[in-house]
Structure formats: structure tokens, C-alpha cells
N, C-alpha and C positions, 0 to 999 in steps of 0.2 A: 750751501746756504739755503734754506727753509725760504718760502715766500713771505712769510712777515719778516725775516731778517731784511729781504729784499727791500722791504716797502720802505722798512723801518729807514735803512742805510740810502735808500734814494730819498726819503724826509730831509735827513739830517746832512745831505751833501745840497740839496734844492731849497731847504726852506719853504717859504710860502710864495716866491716868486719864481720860483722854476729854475734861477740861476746858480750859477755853481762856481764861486770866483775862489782860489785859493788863499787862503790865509785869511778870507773875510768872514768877519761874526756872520753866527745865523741867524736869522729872523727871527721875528716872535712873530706865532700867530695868534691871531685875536678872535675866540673863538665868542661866538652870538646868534642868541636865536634872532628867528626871523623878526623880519619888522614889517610885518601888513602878509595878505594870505599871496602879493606877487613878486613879494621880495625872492628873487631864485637864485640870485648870484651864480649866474651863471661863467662868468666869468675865473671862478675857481678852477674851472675846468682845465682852462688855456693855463692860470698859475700854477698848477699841477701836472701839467703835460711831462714834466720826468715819471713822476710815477705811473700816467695816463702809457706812455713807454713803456715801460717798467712793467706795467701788469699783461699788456698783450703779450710780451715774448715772454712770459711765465705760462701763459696759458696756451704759447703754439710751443713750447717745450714739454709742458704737462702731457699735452696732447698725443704726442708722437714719442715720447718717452716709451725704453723698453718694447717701442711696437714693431715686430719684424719686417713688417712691410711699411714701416715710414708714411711716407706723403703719399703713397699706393692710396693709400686709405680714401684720400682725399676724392680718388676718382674711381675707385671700386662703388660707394656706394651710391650714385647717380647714377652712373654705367650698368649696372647692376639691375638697378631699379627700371634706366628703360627699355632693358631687354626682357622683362616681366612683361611690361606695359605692354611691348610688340608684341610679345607672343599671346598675350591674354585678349589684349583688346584693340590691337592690330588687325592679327590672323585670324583668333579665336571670332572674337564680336563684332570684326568688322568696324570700329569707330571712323567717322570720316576725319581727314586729315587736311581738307581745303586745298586737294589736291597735291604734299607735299608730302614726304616719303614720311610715315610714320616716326621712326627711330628718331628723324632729325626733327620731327616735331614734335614730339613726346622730350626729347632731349633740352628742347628751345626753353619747355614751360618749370621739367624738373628742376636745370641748372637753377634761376631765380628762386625755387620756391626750397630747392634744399638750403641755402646758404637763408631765406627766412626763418624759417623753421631752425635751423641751428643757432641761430645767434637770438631766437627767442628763448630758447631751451637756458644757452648760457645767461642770458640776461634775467631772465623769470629766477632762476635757481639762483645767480654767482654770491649775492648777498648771506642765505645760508650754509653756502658753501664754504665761503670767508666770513665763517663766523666770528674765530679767531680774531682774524684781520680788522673786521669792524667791532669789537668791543676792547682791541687794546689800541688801536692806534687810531689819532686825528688824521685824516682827509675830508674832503668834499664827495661823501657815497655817489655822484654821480658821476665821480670816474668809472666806477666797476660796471655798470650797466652800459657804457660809452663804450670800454675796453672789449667787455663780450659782444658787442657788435661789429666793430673793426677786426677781431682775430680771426671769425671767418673766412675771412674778404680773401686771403690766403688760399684757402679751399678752392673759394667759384675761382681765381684766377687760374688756377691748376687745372680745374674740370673745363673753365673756360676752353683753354687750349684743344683738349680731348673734342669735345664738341665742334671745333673747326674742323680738326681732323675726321670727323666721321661727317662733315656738310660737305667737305671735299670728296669723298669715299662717296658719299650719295648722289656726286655734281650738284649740289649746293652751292653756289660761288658765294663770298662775301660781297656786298654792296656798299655803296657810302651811308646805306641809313643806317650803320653801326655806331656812328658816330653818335648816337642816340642810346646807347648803351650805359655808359655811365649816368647820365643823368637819372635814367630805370632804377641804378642800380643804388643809388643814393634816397631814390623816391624810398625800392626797400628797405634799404637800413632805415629811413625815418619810422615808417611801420613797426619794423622791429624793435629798434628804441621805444617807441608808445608805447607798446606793447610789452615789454619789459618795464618798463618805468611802472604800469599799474601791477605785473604778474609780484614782481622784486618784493612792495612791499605786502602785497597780499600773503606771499609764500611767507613772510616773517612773521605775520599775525597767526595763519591756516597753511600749516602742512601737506594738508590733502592739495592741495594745486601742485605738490610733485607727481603726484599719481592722476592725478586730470588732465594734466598737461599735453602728454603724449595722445590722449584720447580728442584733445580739443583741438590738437594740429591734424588729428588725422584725417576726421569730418572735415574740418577746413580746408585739407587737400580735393578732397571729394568736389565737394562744394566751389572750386575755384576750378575752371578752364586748363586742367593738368592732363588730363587724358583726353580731352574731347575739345572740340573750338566752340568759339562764342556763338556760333553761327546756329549752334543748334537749341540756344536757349530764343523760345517765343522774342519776336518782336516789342511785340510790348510789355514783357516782365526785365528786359536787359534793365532797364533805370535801375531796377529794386537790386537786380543779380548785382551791375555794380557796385552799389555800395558797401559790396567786398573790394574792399582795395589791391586784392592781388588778383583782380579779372583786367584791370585796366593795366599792370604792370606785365603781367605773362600776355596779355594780346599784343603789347608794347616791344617784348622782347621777341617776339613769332614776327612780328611786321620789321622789326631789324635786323631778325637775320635770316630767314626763310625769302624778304624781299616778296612776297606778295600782299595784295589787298591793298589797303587801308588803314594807317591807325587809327585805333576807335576814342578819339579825342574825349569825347562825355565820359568815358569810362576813367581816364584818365583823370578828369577832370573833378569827378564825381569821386572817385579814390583819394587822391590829392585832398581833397576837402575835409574828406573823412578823416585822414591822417593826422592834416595840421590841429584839426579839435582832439583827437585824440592825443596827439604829442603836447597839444597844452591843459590840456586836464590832468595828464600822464605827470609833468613838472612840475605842476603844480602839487599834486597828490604827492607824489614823491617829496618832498620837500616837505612838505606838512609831517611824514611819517617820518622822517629820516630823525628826528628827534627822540624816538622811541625805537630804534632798532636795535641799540645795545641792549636793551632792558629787554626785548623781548625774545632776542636773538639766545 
């Protein structure tokens, strides 16, 4: 079964309330433009949580389909990555590491920022991807950018583990300020949602955003606290630095599980801010365009 079979056949088993009773008629949906620029109905979301379903284990099937190494994948390319980092700007450059064994602090900032960076990728792209999907069948489009940020989440759990394993190998102990972990990691997916919600409908208008994209996460990496601590950006430019909101998320996960310092609360704080405007411009934006996608799609 094709993925718009999927979609199709979880519509018409759910209807427009998500329920799935036997032998009972299906809904009708009642399909309408918006009414005022904050009508977002978001609530479609939660009515559609079968296909909200439905579409993530398509895309952790997609994923690892025909791939010989499976869920290897998942932890090859963090692993990978910060054993570059060690040996380039570890050994080679000498970066300081605030006293903590590189790998394991190189590792702290990768995990958060690859599962960003991935579930931006999916979210900016998934709309032309399912192009198909959005011009023959009704849903509320703001499943599919929701769906590519929760199917990562699979990934860092995988590399999570790996990363314990080598904080142990380093004597790293885990601490209770892990408990701080999810909340980090939900801060990210908010980001990444924003950030998908404007890339989504931009890549449907302008194409070139698939060929900028990997260019604009990559600077971005640079530019965020990935290889190096916050400690070495000037005192009084940090304010400006955070208004990257993955300085105060990767200092967030270093201080959770490396167990030293301080969290750097204004970073957080000042990320946070940035986020929520960006995730409600993001919804907004999105919603406005989602009326022209099939036309342009």
C-alpha cells in the first residue's frame, strides 16, 4: 500500500474525529476558509491524530527501508561526526571543553542539534515531497510538518543511549539534572516546528530553499555553541549570541549531562522568546498559505 493509499484508508476508517467505531457512518467534513488572520484551528490536529499516526511510521519505514544497516544509521552519523570534531578541533585546534573530555562534550551539543537540523530538513521539504498527498486528499496540512518533527525523536533516542555509553567510557556519571532533558528537547522540536512552518510554505512558492537549506543549517551549526562553549563568546555580545535559540538549548543539554557549571538561564530565556514569536508568526503564515498549496504545488 503506497502512502496516499495509507492516508486515504486511515480518512475514511477516522473520519474528521479520529474515531474509528464499526459499522458507524462517516463523518462529513466541513471544509472552510479561514475566518479572521487567527483563526488556526488548531485543533484539527488532535481530530486527525490517526493520520497524525499514520504519517510518522510511514516516514520511520521510508527511512530505514532496503537500508542495510537499519537503525545503525541513526547512530553512525552523530558518532561519526564527533569523532571528526575530536580529532580536528579537539587534538588538532585544541578547542577548550570547560574542562570535560571533548568527545563527551562535542557529543552533549551534536545529539540536540542533529535531531534539529533533521526534523527541519523533514519539515521545510515534507509538503513538496507529498505533493501528491496534498493535492488529492483533505487533511489539515499541519499534520505533515507536526509528523516530520516527532519521527526523529526515534533517532536522538537511539543516539541518546550511545552517548550514555561513551559518558560512562569517559567517567561521566549521569546526574539528576537529566531530568531537564525533555523539557530541552521539546524546547527543540518547538524551534523546529517554527521553522518548518515558514521553510514548508516558502519551499512551495520557491524551490531554491531545497538547495539553501543544507547551506543555512550548516553556518547555523558554526554559529551555535557545537564545537566550542559559550564561555569563549565575549561577555557582553552573549545577549546578541543568544538570540540563536540553540545556544541556550545545547548550553541546557552540556549543563544536564556533563553536570558542571551553571545553566545559562537568559540564554534560555532569551531562546524561549525568540521561539514562541517565531512559532506564532510560523502558524499563522502557515495557515494563510495552506489555501494555495495545491495550486502551487
Amino acid at each position: 500500500m503506497s502512502g496516499l493509499d495509507e492516508v486515504r484508508a486511515t480518512l475514511a476508517v477516522a473520519g474528521t474525529d479520529g474515531d474509528s467505531r464499526a459499522g458507524a457512518p462517516s463523518s462529513v467534513a466541513e471544509i472552510r476558509s479561514s475566518r479572521g488572520l487567527f483563526d488556526l484551528d488548531l485543533g484539527a490536529v488532535w481530530r486527525f491524530r490517526e493520520l497524525l499516526v499514520n504519517l510518522i511510521v510511514r516516514d520511520l519505514k521510508v527511512l530505514y527501508r532496503q537500508a542495510a544497516l537499519g537503525a545503525l544509521w541513526a547512530v553512525l552519523q552523530p558518532v561519526l561526526t564527533v569523532a571528526i570534531f575530536t580529532v580536528v578541533f579537539g587534538r588538532f585546534v585544541r578547542v577548550p571543553s570547560d574542562g570535560s573530555p571533548y568527545p563527551v562534550f562535542a557529543f552533549a551539543a551534536v545529539l540536540p542539534w542533529t535531531y534539529f537540523a533533521e526534523s527541519v530538513r523533514r519539515s521545510g521539504m515534507g509538503l513538496v515531497q507529498d505533493a501528491e498527498l496534498v493535492r488529492k486528499v483533505y487533511f489539515p496540512r499541519l499534520v505533515m510538518p507536526v509528523a516530520s518533527v516527532i519521527a526523529p525523536l526515534v533517532d536522538f533516542l537511539i543516539a541518546f543511549l550511545v552517548l550514555l555509553v561513551v559518558m560512562v567510557l569517559y567517567g561521566v556519571m549521569p546526574t539528576w539534572r537529566m531530568i531537564v532533558i525533555p523539557p530541552l528537547l521539546l524546547v527543540t522540536a518547538g524551534l523546529a516546528l517554527a521553522i518548518g512552518l515558514w521553510l514548508g510554505p516558502l519551499n512551495v512558492r520557491f524551490r531554491d530553499v531545497k538547495h539553501t537549506l543544507p547551506f543555512i543549517l550548516q553556518i547555523w551549526m558554526y554559529a551555535s555553541p557545537v564545537i566550542y562553549p559559550l564561555s569563549v563568546i565575549p561577555e557582553q555580545y552573549r545577549w546578541l549570541y543568544s538570540l540563536n535559540p540553540m545556544v541556550g538549548v545545547i548550553e541546557g543539554f552540556r549543563w544536564a549531562l556533563l553536570g558542571r557549571g551553571e545553566a545559562d538561564l537568559a540564554a534560555l530565556t532569551i531562546g524561549a522568546c525568540v521561539i514562541l514569536l517565531l512559532l506564532a508568526g510560523g502558524l499563522v503564515f502557515f495557515k494563510r498559505m495552506e489555501r494555495f498549496f495545491a495550486d502551487l504545488i
